[in-house]
C-alpha positions in Angstrom: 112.6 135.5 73.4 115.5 133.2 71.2 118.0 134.8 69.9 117.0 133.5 66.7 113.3 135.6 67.4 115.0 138.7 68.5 118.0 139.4 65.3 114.6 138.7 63.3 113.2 141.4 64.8 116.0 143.5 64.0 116.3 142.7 60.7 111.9 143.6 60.4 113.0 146.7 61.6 116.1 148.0 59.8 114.4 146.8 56.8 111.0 148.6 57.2 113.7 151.8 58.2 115.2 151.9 54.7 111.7 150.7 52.4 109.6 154.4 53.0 106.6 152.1 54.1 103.6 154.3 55.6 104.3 153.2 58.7 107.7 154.9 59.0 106.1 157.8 57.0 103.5 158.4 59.4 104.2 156.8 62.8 101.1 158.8 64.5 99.1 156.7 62.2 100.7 153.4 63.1 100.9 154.5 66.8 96.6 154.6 66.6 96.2 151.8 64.5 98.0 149.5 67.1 96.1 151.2 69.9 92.7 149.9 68.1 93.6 146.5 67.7 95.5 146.2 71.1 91.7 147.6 72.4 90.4 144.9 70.1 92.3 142.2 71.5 91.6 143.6 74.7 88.4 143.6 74.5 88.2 140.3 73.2 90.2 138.7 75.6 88.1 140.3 78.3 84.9 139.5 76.9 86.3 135.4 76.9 87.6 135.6 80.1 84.2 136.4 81.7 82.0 133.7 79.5 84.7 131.4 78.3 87.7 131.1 80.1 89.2 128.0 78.8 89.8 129.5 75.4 91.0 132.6 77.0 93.8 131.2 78.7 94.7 129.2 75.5 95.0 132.2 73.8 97.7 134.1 76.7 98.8 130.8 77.7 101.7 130.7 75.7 102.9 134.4 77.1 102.5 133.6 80.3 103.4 129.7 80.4 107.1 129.0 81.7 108.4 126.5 79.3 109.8 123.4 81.7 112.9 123.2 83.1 115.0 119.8 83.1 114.5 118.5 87.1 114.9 114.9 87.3 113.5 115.6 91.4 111.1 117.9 92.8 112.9 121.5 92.7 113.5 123.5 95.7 112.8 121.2 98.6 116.0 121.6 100.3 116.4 118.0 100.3 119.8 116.6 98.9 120.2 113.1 97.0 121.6 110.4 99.6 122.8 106.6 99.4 120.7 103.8 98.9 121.3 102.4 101.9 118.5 100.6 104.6 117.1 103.0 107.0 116.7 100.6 109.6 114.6 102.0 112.5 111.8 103.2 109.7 112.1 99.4 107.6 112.2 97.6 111.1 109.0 99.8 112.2 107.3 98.6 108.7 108.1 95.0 110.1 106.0 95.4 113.1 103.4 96.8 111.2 103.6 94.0 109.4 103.2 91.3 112.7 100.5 93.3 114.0 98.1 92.8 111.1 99.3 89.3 109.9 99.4 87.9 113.7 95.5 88.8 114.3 94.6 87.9 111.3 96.4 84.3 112.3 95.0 83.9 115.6 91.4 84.9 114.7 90.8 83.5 110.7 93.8 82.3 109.9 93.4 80.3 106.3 90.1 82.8 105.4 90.3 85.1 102.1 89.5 88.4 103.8 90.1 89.7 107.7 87.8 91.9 109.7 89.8 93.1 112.9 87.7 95.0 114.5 84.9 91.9 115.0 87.9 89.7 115.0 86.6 86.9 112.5 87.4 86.2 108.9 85.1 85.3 105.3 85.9 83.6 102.7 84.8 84.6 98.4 82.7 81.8 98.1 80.5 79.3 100.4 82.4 76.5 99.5 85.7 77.9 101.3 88.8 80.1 100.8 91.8 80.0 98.3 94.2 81.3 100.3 93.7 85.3 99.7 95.4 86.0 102.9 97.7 83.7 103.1 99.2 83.6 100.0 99.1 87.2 99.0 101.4 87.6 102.2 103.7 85.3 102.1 106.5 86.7 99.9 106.4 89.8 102.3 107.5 87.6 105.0 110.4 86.2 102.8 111.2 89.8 102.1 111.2 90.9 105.7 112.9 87.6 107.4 109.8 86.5 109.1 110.7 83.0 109.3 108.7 81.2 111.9 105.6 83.1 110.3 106.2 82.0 106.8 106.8 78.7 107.9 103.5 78.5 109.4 102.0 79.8 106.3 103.4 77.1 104.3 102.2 74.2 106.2 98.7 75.7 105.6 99.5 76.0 102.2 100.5 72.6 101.8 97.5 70.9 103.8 94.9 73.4 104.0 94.5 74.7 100.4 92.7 73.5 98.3 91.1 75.1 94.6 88.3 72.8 93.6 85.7 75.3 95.1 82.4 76.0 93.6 81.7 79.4 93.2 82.6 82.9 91.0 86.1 84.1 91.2 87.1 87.4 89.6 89.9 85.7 87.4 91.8 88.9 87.6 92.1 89.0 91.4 93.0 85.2 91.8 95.6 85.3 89.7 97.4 88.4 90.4 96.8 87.7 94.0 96.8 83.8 94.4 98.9 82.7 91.2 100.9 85.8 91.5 101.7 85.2 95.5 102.5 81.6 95.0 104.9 82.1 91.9 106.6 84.5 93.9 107.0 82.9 96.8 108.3 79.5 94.3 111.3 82.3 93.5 112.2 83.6 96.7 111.9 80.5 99.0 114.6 79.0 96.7 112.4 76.9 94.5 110.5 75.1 96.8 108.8 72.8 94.6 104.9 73.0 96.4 104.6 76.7 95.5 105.0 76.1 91.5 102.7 72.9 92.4 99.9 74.8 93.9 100.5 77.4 90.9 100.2 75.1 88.3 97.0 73.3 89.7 95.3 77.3 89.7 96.3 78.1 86.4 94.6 75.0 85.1 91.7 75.7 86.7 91.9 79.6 85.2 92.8 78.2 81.5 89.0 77.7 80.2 88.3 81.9 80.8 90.7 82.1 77.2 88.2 79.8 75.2 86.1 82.5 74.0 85.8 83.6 70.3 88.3 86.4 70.7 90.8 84.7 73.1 89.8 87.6 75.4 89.5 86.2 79.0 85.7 86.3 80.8 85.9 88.1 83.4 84.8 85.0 86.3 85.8 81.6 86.6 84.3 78.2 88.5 87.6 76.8 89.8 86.0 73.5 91.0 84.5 73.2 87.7 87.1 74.6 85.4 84.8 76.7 83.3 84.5 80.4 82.6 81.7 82.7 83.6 80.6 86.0 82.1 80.0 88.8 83.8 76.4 89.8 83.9 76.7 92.9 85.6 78.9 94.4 82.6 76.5 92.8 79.7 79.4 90.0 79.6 82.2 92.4 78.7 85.5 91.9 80.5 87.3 95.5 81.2 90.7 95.9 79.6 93.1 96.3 82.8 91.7 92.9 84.2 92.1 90.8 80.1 95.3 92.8 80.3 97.0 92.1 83.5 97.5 88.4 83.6 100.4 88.4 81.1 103.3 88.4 83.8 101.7 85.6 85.9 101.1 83.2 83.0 104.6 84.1 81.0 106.3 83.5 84.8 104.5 80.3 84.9 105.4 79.1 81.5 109.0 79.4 81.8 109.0 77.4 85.1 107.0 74.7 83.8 108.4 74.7 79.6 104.3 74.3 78.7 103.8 76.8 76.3 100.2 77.3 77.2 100.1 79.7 79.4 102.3 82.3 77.4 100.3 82.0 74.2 96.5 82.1 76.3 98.2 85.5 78.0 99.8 86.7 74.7 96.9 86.3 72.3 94.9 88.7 74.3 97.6 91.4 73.7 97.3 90.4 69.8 93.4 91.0 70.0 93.9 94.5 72.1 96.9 95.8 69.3 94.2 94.7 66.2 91.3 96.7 67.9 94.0 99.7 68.5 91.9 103.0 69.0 93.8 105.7 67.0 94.6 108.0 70.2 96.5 104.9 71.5 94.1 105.3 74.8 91.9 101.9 75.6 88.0 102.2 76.5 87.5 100.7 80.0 85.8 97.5 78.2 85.9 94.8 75.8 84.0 92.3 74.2 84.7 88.8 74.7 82.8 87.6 71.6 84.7 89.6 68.9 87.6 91.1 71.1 86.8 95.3 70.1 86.9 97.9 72.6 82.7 98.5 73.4 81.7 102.0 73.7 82.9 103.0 77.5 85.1 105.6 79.7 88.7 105.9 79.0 90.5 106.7 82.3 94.0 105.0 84.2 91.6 104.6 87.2 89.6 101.1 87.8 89.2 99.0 85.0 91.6 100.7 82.8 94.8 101.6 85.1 97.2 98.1 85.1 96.8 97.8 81.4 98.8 100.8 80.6 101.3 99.6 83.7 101.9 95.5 82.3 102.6 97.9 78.6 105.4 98.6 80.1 106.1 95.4 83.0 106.0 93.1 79.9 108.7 95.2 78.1 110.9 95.1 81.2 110.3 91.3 82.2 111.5 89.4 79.2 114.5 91.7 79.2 113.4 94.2 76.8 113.2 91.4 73.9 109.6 92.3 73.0 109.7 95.1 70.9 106.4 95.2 70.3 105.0 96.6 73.5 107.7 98.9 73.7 105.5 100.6 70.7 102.4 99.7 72.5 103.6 101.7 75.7 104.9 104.6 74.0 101.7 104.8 71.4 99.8 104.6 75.2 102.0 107.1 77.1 101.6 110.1 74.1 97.9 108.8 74.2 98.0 110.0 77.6 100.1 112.6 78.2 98.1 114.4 75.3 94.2 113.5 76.2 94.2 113.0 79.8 96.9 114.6 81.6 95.8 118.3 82.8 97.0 121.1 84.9 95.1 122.4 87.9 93.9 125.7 87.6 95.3 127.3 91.1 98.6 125.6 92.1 99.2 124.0 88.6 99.2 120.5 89.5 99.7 117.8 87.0 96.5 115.3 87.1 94.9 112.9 84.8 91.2 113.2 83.6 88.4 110.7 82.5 86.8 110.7 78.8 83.6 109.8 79.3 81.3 109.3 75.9 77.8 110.9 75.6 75.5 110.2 72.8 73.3 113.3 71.2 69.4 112.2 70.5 71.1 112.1 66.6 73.4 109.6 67.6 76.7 111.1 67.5 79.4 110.5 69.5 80.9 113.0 71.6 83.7 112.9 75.1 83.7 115.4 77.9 86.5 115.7 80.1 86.1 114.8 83.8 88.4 116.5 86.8 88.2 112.9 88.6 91.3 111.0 89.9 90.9 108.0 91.7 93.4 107.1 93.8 94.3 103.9 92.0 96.1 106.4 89.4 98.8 107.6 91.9 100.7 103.8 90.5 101.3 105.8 87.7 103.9 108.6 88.7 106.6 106.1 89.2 105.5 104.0 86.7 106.1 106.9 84.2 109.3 107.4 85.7 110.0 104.0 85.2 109.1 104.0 81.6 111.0 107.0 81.1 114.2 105.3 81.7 113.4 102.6 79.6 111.9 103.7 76.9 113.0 106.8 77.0 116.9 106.1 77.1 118.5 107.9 74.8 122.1 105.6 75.9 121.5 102.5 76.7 122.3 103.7 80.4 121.3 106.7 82.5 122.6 107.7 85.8 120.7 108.1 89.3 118.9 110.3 88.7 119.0 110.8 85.0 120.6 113.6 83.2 118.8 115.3 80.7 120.7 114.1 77.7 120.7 110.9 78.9 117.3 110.7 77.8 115.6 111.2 74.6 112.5 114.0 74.4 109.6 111.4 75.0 111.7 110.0 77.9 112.4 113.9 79.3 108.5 114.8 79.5 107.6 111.4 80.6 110.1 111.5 83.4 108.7 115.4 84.6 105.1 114.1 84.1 105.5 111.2 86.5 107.8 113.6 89.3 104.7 115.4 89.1 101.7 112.8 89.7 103.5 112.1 92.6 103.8 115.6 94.0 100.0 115.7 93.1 99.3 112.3 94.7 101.1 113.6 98.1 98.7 117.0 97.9 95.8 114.5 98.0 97.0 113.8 101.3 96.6 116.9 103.0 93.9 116.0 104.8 92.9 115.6 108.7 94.2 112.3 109.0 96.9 112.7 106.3 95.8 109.6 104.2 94.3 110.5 100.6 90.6 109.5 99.7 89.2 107.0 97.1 88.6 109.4 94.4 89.5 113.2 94.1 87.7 115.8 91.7 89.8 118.8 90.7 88.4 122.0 90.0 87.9 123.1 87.2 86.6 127.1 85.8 82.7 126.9 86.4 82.6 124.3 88.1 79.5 125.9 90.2 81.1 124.4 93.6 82.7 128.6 94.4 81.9 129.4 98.3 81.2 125.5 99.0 84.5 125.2 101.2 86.0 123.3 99.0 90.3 122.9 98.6 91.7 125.4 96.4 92.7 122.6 93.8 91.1 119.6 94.6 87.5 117.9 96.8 86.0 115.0 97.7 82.6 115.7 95.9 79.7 114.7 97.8 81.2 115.0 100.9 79.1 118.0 102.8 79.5 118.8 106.3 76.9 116.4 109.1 76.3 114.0 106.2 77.3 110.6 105.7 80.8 110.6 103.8 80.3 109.2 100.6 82.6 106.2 99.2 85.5 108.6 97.3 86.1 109.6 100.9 87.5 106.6 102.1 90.9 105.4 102.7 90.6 101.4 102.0 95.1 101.1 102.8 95.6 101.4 99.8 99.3 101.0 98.1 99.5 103.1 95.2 101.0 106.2 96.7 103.9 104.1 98.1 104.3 102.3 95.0 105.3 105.6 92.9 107.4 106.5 95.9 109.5 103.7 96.0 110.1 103.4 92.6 111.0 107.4 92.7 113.5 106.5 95.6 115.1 103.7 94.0 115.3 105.5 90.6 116.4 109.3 92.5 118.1 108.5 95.8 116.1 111.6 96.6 115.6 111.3 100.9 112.3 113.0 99.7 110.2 110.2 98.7 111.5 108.6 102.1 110.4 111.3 104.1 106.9 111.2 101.9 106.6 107.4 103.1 107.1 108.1 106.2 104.4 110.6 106.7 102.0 108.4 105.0 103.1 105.7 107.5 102.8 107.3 110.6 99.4 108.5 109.5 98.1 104.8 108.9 99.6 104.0 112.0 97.5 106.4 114.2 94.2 106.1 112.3 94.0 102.7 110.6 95.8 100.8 113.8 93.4 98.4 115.5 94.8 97.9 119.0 93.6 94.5 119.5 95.1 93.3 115.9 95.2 94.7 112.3 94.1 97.7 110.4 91.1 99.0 109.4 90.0 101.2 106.2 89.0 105.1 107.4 85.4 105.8 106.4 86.3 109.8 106.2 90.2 110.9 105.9 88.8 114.5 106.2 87.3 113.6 109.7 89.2 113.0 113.3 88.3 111.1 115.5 88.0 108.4 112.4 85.1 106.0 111.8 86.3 102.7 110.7 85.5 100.1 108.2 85.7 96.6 109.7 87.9 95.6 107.0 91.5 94.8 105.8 92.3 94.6 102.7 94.5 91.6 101.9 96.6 94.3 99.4 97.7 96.2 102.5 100.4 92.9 104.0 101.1 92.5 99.9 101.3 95.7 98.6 101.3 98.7 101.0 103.2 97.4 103.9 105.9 95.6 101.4 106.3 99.0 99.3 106.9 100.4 102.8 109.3 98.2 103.8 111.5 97.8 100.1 111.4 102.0 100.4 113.3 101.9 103.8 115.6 98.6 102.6 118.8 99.1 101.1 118.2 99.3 97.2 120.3 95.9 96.5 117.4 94.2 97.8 115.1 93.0 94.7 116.8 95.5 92.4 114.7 97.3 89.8 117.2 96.0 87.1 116.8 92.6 87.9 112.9 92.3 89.3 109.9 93.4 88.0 106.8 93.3 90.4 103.0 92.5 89.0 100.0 94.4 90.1 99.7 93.0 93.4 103.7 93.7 93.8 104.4 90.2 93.5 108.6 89.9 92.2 109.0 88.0 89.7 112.7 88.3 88.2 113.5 89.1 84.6 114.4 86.6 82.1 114.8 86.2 78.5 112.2 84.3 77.2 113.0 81.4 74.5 109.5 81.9 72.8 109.3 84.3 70.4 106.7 86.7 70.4 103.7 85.4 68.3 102.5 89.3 66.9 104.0 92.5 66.1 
């Protein structure tokens, strides 16, 4: 109790001693009266706890609820803060990682979009041929880790072997953060070579036409041979918000190399549409409409379809140097969105998780949203992300230490900062499993949940996933990067050896389960069963994202600063710059 609370109190007291009221009179009286109601509440508590214990704990909650304590790392892990400098052995490991899967992939489909190691042969996204997945999504990782002889290679099929006028569907939200996002990267950190921002230029063209809808919303395919957009049937022709919403850093990249306006104002009008549609909890439905640019009536979850929307809020802030005001108010009208629909609390071990709003519409017609316990694994970008955000945003100075202090930042920045050390702590829980790696999707449990005496974890499952049956797909581990993203954004923003160790773990587990002998890495079909079954596929995002994260998490932190850099979805650098068009909305 405050001191403020507790000279109250003593006031109440002295004051009830000195009016004559009954209940100084007749304290037997008072004493009974208070044993009834404390039966009463009793009794009522008791009776919620057995049929509804979610208002039940709301009711003790605040009695029993530790208020939070300012720890800019995870308390009580023994672990002391350290420099920033490259642990070489671990980085030069992530290296070899690194030759292993992009050296089989060269020798058996070199120039194909996707690599299957275990048959040894490549495919490509369209009959007509590749456009470069591979390649160029690996490229800048190369640059990154001094693999000279293996970029150059890469380059000379870059410069006669690839080739956009393809017939066929292309997501448009994969090609370019992938393809226009590898090749604008690698423009940067080759030194300008002029054929990446040549090959960059040609695919954005090609791209342009998905903008000329009504809205300015972006369909959700493209025909690169033919230069035209292509709606999605599958989704009814609606384009989901994370893929209209994560092609601004590519595009505003791209204009400032080239001075053609263009590109900013396609990417930046779709930002304009998303702000006018703005859904009064400051959270985004999952899907849009192309024709009049409003939200349509869908999920609302940071997993697929929704997740890099909330992240380029923020990415766009950072890269024009924090000139853009307006998505500062975007992010932080997202973030307390977020942090006050989504975010829950396990109900063993407490952990921090996020949730999915999911509509359901009566026979009557109205509208209502029920919580759902499901993470996907996607979501574990968004620990460091918050962290990120929080000393952004959140700075109450201007500037704030490593790690931050508490009254460096402001209240927003505090509980954003906590909230984001602990999805990471959560994400890294999702990997106690057999093999160590974390599954595609996660359920937490929740009170009645009906799953009691199934075997399943204390806090969280993989649902579907009974024993002698085929595993479903949430129990698959596909390599992907999001876990190592947070962590290397936590190291570089802590120092805290923790996140390293973390890495590592992770590391050594893809190493002995997802490590083809004969070349590459496969995706686990079951994390939760050893030996493994494998997938005969890897993911180009594993040489772009994971194996990079890996590798910047064990380099000294001078390389590709978070201050000067920021890194798109498909952890692509781009540097930041201060941009000499003005934002067109507010």
């Amino acid at each position: 109790m405050s001191g403020d609370g507790l000279r109250q109190r003593k006031k109440d007291a002295k004051a009830k001693k000195t009016s004559g009221t009954p209940a100084t009179k007749y304290p037997e009286i008072s004493s009974i009266k208070s044993s009834i109601l404390l039966f009463i509440a009793m009794f009522t508590i008791g009776f919620l706890a057995l049929y509804s214990p979610k208002v039940a704990w709301r009711l003790i909650s605040p009695y029993f609820t530790p208020q939070p304590v300012w720890e800019p790392v995870p308390p009580s892990r023994g672990v002391s803060a350290v420099d920033f400098s490259a642990d070489v052995p671990k980085r030069e490991a992530t290296v070899e990682a690194f030759k292993h899967a992009w050296l089989a992939y060269e020798r058996d489909a070199m120039g194909d979009d996707e690599y299957h190691p275990i048959s040894h042969k490549g495919s490509n996204l369209s009959e007509s041929g590749g456009i470069g997945y591979t390649v160029v999504d690996s490229i800048d990782t190369m640059f990154m880790m001094h693999l000279d002889e293996e970029a150059q290679r890469a380059r000379e099929w870059i410069a006669t072997e690839l080739s956009f006028d393809r017939e066929g569907k292309f997501n448009t939200f994969e090609t370019t953060i992938r393809v226009l996002g590898g090749l604008l990267s690698a423009y940067h950190l080759s030194g300008n070579d002029p054929l990446y921002l040549e090959k960059a230029k040609d695919l954005a063209d090609r791209i342009l036409p998905v903008f000329d809808t009504p809205s300015g919303l972006p369909l959700s395919m493209v025909n690169l041979a033919q230069r035209k957009g292509i709606s999605d049937v599958d989704n009814r022709g609606f384009v989901s918000t994370a893929e209209a919403a994560t092609l601004q850093l590519e595009f505003k990249y791209l204009s400032l190399l080239t001075d053609e306006e263009i590109y900013w104002e396609k990417a930046e009008k779709v930002m304009e549409v998303i702000k006018g549609s703005h859904l009064t909890t400051g959270l985004a439905s999952i899907f849009m409409n192309p024709e009049d640019g409003r939200f349509v009536l869908s999920a609302i979850r940071l997993g697929s379809r929704g997740d890099s929307y909330y992240e380029y809020l923020l990415k766009q802030y950072i890269q024009t140097n924090l000139s853009e005001p307006v998505y500062r108010v975007m992010y932080d009208d997202a973030m307390n969105g977020v942090l006050t629909h989504l975010v829950q609390k396990s109900q063993k071990a407490g952990l921090t998780y996020t949730s999915e709003l999911i509509p359901e519409r009566s026979m009557g017609g109205e509208i209502s949203w029920r919580l759902t316990p499901k993470q996907d694994h996607l979501v574990c970008f968004f620990g460091g992300s918050l962290m990120l955000g929080a000393i952004t945003t959140g700075s109450a100075t201007g500037k704030v230490s490593v790690p931050p202090r508490a009254d460096e930042l402001t209240e927003q920045g505090k509980r954003d900062w906590l909230a984001g050390v602990e999805l990471i702590e959560t994400c890294m829980r999702t990997h106690d499993t057999a093999t160590g790696l974390s599954p595609e999707i996660v359920h937490f449990r929740i009170p009645n949940d009906g799953i009691d005496g199934s075997g399943a974890a204390q806090d969280w499952y993989i649902k579907g996933a009974r024993p002698g049956e085929f595993p479903p797909y949430d129990a698959r581990y596909i390599l992907r990067p999001e876990t190592v993203e947070s962590l290397f954004i936590a190291f570089r923003l802590t120092g805290n050896r923790l996140y390293r160790d973390y890495g590592w773990a992770i590391f050594e587990s893809i190493q002995k389960y997802c490590r083809i002998e004969s070349g590459g890495y496969a995706s686990v079909v079951n994390v939760d069963e050893v030996p493994v079954r494998h997938e005969d596929k890897m993911e180009t995002f594993f040489m772009s994202e994971t194996l990079k994260y890996l590798y910047l998490l064990f380099e000294d932190a001078n390389v590709l600063p978070l201050s000067q850099y920021v890194f798109n979805t498909e952890a692509h650098p781009f540097p930041i710059f201060h941009p000499s068009i003005r934002t067109g909305f507010s």
